[in-house]
C-alpha positions in Angstrom: 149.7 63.4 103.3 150.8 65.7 100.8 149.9 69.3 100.5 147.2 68.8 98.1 145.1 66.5 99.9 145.0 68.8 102.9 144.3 71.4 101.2 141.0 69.5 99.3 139.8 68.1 102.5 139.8 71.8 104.2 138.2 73.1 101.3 135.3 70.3 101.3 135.1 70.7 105.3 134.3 74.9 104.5 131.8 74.1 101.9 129.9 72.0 104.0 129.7 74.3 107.2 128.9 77.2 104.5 126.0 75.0 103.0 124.9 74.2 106.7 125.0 77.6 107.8 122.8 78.8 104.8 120.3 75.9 105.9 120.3 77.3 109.4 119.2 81.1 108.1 117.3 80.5 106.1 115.4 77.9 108.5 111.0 78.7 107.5 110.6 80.0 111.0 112.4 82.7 111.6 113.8 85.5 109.0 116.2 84.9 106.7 119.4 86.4 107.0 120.4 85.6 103.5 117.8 85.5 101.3 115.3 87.9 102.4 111.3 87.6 102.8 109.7 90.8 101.0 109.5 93.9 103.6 107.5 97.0 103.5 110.3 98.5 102.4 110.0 96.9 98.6 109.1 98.3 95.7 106.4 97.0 94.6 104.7 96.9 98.2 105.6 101.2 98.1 103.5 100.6 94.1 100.7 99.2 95.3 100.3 101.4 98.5 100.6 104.6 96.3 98.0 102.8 93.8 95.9 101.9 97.1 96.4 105.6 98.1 95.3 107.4 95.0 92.3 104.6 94.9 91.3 106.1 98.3 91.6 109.8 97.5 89.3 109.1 94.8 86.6 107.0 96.6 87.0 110.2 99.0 86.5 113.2 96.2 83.5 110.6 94.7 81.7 110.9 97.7 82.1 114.7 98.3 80.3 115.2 94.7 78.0 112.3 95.5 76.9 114.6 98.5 77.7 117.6 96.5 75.4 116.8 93.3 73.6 113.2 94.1 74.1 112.2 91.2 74.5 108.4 91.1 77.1 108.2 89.1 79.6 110.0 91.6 78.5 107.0 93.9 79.2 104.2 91.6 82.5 105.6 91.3 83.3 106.2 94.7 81.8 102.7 95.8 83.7 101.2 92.6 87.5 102.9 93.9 86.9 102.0 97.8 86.3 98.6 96.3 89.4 98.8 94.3 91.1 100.6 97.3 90.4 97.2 99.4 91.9 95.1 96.5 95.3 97.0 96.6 95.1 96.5 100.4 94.5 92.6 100.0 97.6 92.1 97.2 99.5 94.0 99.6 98.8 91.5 102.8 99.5 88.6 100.3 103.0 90.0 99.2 104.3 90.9 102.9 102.4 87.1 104.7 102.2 85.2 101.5 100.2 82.1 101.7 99.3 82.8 105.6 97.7 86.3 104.9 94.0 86.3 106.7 92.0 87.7 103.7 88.6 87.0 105.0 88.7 91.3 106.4 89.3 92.2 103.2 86.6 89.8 101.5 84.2 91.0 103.8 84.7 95.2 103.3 84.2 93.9 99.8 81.2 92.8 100.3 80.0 95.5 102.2 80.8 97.9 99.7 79.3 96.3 96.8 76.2 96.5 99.5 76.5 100.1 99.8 76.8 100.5 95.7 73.5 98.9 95.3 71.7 101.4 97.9 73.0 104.6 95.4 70.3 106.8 94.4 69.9 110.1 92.9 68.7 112.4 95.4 69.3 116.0 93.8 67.8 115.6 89.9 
């Protein structure tokens, strides 16, 4: 055999253990090596975590005027932005697990708060 041939048939024998070795990390089950699953670290889970965040705070300063000034429009709002606060939290679970993500928690805080909205009253006219 001549120099060329040898040097095809090693270069074909390194392209197929490369292409079976990215099959083999990147297997479903465990974490890819190569190409990555999305981690807490990206940054659009670190987005919607600060818009989950600043949703929060302002469920939280809602409800301090709510108790402040009773009015019922402070607990609307605060009702509305936990609400909102629980969404951010659920399109977070579905970027990290994907398809897998257990969303039935989340559907159910929803439903609780849109409970709790209904109940607001003003108490301080």
């Amino acid at each position: 055999m001549n120099k060329t041939i040898t040097w095809l048939i090693r270069g074909s024998v390194l392209i197929v253990m490369g292409g079976f070795l990215l099959a083999y990390l990147n297997l479903e089950k465990k974490p890819s090596l190569i190409f990555s699953q999305p981690t807490i670290e990206d940054l659009k889970y670190k987005e919607l975590d600060k818009k989950r965040a600043n949703a929060e705070f302002a469920a939280k300063r809602d409800s301090i005027d709510y108790d402040k000034f009773g009015s019922t429009i402070f607990c609307n709002s605060s009702m509305n932005s936990w609400i909102e606060s629980v969404n951010y939290s659920k399109e977070m679970d579905l970027y990290i697990f994907g398809k897998d993500a257990d969303l039935s928690e989340w559907n159910n805080a929803i439903k609780d708060y849109e409970n709790e909205r209904s109940r607001c009253r003003d108490f301080n006219p």
